[in-house]
N, C-alpha and C positions, 0 to 999 in steps of 0.2 A: 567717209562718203561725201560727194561732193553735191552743195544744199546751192540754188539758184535763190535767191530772194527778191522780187522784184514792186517796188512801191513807186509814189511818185502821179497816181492813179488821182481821178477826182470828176465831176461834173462839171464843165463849162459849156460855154454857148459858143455859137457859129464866130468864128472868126480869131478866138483865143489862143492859149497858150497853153502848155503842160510840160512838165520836164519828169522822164520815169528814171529811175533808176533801179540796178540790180548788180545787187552784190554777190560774189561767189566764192563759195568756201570751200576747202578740202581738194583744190586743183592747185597745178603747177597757170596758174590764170595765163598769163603774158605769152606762153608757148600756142595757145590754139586763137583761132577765127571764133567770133561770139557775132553773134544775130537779134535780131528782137523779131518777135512775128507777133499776131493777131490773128484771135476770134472770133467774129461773130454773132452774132443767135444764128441757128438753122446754117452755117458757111463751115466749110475747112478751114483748119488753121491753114494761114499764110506767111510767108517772109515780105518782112517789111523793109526791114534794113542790114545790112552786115557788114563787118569791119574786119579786114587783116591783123595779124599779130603786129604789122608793120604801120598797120593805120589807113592803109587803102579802103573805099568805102563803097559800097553800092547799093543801091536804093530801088522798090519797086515804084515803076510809074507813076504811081497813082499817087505818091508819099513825094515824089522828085520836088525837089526847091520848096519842100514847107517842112519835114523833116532832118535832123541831123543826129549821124549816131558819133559819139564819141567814146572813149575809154580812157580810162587813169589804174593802169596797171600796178600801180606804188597800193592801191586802194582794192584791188582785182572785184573792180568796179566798171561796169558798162551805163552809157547814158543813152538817151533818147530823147533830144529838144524836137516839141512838135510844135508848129506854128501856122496861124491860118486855120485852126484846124473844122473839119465838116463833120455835120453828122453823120456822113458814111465812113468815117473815123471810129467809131462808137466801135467798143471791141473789149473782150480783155486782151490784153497785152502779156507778153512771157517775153523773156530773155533763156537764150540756149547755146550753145556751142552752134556755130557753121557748119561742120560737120559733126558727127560721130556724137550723133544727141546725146545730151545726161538725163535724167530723170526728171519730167516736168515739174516746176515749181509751179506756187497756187498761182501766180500771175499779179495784173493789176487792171482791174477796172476801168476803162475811160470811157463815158458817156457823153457827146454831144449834143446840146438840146437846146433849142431858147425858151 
């Protein structure tokens, strides 16, 4: 069965830095699109970020030029460098397939706050 793990999570203040990451296990990793999305209190999850098997990348608005998603397929590992970041950032965090979701993992916490 394949387990999402995703860390990397912490409280910083307006203008910092975070880097999440999310490990995946029990997939053929390298073959599918992988994502990172956010929730809220009181919001829908959303997609924040997603990456091609091939590495192409795209990004919600709001996330554009202060976000970057990477992956290390050798590692069937997805990253998520945030920078800049605001307190409407504040979220937990999950990594998922692109498509064809797997089973939510707990997530990771990010709080922005001064």
């Amino acid at each position: 069965q394949v387990q999402l793990v995703e860390s990397g999570g912490g409280k910083v203040q307006p203008g910092e830095s975070l880097r999440l990451s999310c490990a995946a296990s029990g997939s053929i990793f390298r073959l599918y699109a992988m994502a990172w999305y956010r929730q809220a209190p009181g919001k829908q999850r959303e997609l924040v970020a997603s990456i091609t098997q091939y590495g192409g990348t795209n990004y919600a608005d709001s996330v554009k030029g202060r976000f970057t998603i990477s992956r290390d397929n050798a590692k069937s590992t997805v990253y998520l460098q945030m920078n800049s970041l605001k307190p409407e950032d504040t979220a937990v965090y999950y990594c998922n397939r692109a498509q064809t979701l797997l089973p939510w993992g707990r997530g990771t916490q990010v709080t922005i706050s001064s």
